[in-house]
Rosetta silent file (secondary structure, phi, psi, omega in degrees, C-alpha in Angstrom):
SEQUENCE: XXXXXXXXXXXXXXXXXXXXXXXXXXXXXXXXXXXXXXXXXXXXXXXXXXXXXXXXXXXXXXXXXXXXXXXXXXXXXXXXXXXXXXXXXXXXXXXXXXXXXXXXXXXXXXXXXXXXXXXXXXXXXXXXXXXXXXXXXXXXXXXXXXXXXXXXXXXXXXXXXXXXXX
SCORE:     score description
SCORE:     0.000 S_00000001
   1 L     0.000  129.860 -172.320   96.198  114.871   77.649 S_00000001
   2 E  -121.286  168.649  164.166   98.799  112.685   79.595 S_00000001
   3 L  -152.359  177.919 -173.259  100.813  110.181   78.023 S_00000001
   4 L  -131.176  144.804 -147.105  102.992  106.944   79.643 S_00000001
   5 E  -140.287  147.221  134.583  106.983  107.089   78.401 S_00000001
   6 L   -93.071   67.526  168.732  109.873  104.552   79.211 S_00000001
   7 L   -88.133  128.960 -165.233  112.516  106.476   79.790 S_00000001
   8 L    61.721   17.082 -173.876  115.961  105.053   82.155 S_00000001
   9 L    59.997   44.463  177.108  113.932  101.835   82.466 S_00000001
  10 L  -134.967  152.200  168.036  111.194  103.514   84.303 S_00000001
  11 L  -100.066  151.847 -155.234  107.897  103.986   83.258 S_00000001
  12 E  -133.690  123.948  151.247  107.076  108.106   83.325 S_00000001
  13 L  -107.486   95.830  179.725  103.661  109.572   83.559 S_00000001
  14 L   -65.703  119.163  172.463  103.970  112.705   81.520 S_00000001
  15 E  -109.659  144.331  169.461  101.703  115.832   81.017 S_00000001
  16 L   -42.129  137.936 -175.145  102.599  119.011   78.825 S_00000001
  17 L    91.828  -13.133 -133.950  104.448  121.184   81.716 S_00000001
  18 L  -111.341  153.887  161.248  105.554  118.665   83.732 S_00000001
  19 L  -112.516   93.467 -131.740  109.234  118.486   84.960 S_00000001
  20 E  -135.322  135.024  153.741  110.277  114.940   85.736 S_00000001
  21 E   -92.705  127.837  167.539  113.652  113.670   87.044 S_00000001
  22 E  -111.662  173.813  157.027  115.058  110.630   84.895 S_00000001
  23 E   -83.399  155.889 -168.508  118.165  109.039   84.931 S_00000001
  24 L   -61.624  139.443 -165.443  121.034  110.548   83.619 S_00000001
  25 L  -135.054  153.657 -144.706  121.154  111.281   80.102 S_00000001
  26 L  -111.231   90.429 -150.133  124.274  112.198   77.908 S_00000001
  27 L  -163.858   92.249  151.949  122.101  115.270   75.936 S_00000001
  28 L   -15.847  127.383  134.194  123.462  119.186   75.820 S_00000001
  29 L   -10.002  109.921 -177.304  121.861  121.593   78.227 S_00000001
  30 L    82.420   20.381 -162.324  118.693  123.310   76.088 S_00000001
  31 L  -137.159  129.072  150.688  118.451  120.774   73.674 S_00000001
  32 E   -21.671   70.305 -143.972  115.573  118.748   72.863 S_00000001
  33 E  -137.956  135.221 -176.892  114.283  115.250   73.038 S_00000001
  34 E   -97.522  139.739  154.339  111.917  113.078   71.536 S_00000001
  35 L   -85.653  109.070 -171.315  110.259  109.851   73.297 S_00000001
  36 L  -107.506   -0.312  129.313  109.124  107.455   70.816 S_00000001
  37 L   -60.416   73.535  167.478  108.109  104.375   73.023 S_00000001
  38 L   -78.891   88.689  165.676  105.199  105.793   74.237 S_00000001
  39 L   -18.622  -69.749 -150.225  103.175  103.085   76.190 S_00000001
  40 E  -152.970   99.303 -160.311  100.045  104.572   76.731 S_00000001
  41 E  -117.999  115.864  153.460   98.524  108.269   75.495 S_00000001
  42 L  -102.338  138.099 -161.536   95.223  109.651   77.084 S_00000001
  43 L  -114.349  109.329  178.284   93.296  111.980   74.759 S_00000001
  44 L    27.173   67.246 -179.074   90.464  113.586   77.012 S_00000001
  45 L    76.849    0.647  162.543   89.117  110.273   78.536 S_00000001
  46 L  -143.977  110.277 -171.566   90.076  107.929   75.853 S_00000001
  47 L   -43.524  116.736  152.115   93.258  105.853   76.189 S_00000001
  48 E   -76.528  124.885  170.769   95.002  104.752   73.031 S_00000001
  49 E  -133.443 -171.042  173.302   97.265  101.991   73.568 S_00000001
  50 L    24.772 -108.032 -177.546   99.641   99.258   71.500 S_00000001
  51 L   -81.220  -20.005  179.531   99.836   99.798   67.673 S_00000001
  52 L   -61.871  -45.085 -165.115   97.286  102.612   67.301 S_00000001
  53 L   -58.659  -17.496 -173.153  100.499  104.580   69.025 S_00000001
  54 L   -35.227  -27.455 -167.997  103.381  104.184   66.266 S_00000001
  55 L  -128.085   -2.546  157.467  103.328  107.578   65.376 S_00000001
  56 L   -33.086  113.431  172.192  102.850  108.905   69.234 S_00000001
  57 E  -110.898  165.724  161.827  105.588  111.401   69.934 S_00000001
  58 E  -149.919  108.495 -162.171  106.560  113.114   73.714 S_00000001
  59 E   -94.522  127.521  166.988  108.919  116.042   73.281 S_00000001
  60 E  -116.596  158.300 -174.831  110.863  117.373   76.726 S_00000001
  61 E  -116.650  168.584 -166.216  113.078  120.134   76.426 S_00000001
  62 E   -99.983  121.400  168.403  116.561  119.230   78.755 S_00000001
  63 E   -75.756  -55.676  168.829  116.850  121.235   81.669 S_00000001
  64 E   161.246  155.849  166.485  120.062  120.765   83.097 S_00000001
  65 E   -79.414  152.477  172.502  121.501  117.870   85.736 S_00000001
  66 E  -152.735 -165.340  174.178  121.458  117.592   89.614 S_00000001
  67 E  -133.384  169.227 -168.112  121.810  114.646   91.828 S_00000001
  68 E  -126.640  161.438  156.101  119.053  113.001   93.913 S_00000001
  69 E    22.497  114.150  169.531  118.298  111.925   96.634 S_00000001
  70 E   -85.707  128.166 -154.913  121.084  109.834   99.269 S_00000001
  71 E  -118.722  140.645 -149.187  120.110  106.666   99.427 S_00000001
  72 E  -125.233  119.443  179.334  122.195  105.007  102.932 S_00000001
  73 E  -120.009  155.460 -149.572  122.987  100.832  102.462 S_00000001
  74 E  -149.530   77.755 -169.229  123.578   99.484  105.746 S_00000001
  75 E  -102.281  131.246 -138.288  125.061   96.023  106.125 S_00000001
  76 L  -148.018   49.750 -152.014  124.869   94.263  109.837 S_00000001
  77 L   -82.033  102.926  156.845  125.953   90.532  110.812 S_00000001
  78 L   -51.015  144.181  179.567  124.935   90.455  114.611 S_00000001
  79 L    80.832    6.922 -170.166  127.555   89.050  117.259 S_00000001
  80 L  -144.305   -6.394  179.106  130.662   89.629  115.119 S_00000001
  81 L    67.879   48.112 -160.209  131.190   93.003  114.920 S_00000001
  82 L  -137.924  120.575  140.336  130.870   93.563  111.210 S_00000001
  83 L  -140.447  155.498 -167.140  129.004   96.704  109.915 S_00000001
  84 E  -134.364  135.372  168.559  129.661   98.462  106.849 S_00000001
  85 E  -133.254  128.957 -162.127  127.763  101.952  105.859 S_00000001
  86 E  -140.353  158.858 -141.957  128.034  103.167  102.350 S_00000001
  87 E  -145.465  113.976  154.414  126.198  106.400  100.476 S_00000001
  88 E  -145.372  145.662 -177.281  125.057  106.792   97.144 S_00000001
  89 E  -131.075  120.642 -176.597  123.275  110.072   95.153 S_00000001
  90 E   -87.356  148.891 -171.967  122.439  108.781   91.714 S_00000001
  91 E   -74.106  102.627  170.415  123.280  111.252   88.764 S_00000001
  92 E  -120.783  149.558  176.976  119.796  113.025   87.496 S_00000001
  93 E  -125.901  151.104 -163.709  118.416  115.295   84.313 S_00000001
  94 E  -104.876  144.730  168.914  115.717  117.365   84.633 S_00000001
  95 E  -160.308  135.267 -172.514  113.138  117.549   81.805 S_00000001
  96 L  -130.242   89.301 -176.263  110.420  119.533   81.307 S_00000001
  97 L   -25.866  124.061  175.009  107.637  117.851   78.721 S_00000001
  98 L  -109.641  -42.222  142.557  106.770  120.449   76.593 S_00000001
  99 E  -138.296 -161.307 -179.840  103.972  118.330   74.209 S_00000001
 100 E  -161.293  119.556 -162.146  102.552  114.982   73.636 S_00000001
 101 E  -120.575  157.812 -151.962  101.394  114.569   70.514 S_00000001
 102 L  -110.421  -59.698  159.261   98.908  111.190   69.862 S_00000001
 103 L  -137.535 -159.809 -175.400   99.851  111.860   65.817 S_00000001
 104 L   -67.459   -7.552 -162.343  101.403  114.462   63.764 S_00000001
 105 L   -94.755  -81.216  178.805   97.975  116.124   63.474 S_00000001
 106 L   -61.517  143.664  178.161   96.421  116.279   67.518 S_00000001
 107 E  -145.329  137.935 -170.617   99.146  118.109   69.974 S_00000001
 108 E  -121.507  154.070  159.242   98.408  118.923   73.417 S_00000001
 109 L  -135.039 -134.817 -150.622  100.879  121.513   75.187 S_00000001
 110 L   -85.684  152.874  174.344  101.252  123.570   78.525 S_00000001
 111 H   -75.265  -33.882 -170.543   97.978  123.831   80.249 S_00000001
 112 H   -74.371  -29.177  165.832   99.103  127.918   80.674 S_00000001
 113 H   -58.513  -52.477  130.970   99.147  128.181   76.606 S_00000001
 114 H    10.962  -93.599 -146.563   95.983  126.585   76.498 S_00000001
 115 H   -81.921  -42.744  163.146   94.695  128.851   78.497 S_00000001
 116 H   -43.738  -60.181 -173.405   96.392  131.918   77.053 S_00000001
 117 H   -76.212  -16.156 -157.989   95.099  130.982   73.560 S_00000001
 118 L  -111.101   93.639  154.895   91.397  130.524   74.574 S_00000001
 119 L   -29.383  141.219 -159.911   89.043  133.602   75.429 S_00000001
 120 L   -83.287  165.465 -174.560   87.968  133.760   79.024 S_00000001
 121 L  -129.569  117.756  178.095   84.243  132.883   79.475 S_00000001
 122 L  -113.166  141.717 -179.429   82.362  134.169   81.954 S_00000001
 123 L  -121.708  159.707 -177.113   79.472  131.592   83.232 S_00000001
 124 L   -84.833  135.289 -176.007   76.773  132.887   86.033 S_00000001
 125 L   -56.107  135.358 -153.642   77.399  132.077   88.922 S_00000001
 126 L  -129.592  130.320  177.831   75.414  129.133   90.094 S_00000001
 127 L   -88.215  148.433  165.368   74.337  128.637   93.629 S_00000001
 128 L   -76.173  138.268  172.098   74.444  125.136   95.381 S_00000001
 129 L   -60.023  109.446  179.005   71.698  124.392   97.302 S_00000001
 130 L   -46.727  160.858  179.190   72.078  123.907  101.090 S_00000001
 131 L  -110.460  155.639  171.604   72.191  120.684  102.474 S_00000001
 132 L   -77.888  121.334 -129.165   69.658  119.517  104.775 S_00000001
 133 L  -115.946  128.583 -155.438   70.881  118.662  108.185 S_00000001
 134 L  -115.305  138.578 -160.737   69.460  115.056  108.655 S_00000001
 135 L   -61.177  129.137  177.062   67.736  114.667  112.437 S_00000001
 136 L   -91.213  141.386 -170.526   70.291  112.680  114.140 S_00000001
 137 L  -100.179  105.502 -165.229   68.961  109.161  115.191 S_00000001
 138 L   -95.810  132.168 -158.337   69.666  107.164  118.428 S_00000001
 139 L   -71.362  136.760 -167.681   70.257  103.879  117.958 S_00000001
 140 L   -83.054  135.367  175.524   67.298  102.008  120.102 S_00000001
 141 L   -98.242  145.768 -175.506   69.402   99.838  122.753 S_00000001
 142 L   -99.333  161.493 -163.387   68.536   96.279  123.267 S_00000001
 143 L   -66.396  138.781  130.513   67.843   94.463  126.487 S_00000001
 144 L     4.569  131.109  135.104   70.732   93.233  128.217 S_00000001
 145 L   -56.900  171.630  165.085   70.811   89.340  127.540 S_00000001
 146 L  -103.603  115.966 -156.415   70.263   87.450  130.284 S_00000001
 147 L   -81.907  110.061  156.744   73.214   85.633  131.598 S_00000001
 148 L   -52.136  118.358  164.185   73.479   82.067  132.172 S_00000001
 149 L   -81.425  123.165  170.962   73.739   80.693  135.661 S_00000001
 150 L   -89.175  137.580 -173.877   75.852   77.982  135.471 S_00000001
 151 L  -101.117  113.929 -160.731   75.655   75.526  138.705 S_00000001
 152 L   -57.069  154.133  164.079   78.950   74.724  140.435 S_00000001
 153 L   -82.366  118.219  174.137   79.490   70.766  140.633 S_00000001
 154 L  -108.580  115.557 -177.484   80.292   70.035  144.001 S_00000001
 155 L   -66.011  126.155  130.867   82.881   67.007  144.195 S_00000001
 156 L   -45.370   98.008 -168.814   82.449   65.160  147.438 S_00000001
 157 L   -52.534  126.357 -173.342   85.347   64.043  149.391 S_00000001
 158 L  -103.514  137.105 -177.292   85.374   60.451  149.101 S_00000001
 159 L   -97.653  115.411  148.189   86.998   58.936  152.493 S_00000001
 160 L  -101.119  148.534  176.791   88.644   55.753  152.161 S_00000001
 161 L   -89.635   97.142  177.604   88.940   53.633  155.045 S_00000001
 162 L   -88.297  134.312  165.496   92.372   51.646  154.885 S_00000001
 163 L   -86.288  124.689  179.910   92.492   48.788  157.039 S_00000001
 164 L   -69.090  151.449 -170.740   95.297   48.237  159.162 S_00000001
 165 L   -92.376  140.577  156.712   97.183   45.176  158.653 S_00000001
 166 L   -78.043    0.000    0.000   97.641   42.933  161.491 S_00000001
């Protein structure tokens, strides 16, 4: 189960587990948070969108801040000598989605809980069936065309005869 969040005026595609950078948010260390404009929740291949969602929750728990990524602006008027280089690392919290719940009833969590709570299965091992190595086929080559002779034009020299004046 995934769901689609607006959070920092980004859209966030969230799964239970997931750890996502947002922009910085003014939220104690360890503390909780709910997303209630949830966009778009998939429930095992079928999407719920727009008012069925009202009651959609996405709970992250707050990790702690860092900063991201330096981003380099670069300004450059050729022939004048004018450049200016400036730096910025925008201010980020960490969050790490803990469920996504569709209503108060269905809840999806960590894929490892899941997995925890659910007896192992063992299925027999199934073999695939070699593949058949298909005869490789040479492409039959076609004749040559035959190439148009074109026939040079041969200009004449035309001689004029000027007559001398007398």
């Amino acid at each position: 189960m995934y769901a689609v969040i607006k959070v920092g005026g980004k859209q966030e595609r969230v799964a239970p587990g997931d750890v996502i950078e947002v922009e910085l948010m003014k939220v104690d260390p360890g503390s909780s948070v709910e997303f209630e404009p949830v966009l778009i929740v998939d429930d095992d291949g079928k999407a719920h969108h727009g008012k069925g969602l009202s009651k959609a929750r996405v709970t992250a728990k707050l990790l702690g801040d860092k900063k991201g990524d330096k981003v380099r602006v670069f300004k450059y008027r050729p022939k004048s000598g004018y450049r200016r280089t400036q730096g910025h690392r925008q201010l980020m919290t960490l969050l790490e989605v803990e469920e996504v719940r569709l209503s108060p009833q269905v809840k999806a969590t960590a894929p490892e809980e899941e997995a925890e709570a659910a007896p192992a299965k063992k299925t027999a091992a199934t073999k695939t069936p070699a593949r058949k190595t298909a005869a490789k086929k040479t492409a039959a080559k076609k004749p040559a065309a035959a190439k148009k002779t074109t026939a040079k034009k041969t200009t004449a020299k035309r001689t004029t005869s000027r007559k001398k004046a007398t």
